[in-house]
N, C-alpha and C positions, 0 to 999 in steps of 0.2 A: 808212782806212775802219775805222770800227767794226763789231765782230760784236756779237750778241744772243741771248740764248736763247730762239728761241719756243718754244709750245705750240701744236699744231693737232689740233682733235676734230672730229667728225661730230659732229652731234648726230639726232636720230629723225626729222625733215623731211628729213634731207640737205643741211642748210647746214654749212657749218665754218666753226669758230670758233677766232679764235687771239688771242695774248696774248703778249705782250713779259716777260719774267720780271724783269730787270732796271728796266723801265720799269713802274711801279705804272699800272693805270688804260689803259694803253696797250692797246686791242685793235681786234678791226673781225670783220665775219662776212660771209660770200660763198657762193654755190651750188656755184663750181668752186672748185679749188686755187689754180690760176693765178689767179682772182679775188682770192681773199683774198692771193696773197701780194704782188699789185701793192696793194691797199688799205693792206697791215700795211707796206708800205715806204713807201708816202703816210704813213699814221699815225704812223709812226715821225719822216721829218721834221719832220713838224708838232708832233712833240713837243719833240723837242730845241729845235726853232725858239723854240719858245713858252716851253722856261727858259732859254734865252738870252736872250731880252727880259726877262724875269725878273729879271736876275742885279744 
């Protein structure tokens, strides 16, 4: 398993927003934590997924 460096903010509505630092482009935004952080572990394989067909 790989690790990642997120970023997670509030922002002024009370959504957060997070971001993969490793992964350019990689992010997703949610009302709870737990939301975003099931989203950003979706987004995450979707990305890898996506440069692997790439490759």
């Amino acid at each position: 398993m790989r690790r990642y460096t997120i970023v997670i903010e509030e922002d002024e509505d009370g959504y957060y927003m997070a971001e993969v630092i490793e992964l350019p482009g990689c992010f997703t935004q949610a009302r709870s934590l737990d939301e975003v952080l099931d989203r950003l572990k979706e987004a995450i394989a979707l990305y890898v997924e996506e440069k692997e067909i790439g490759k």
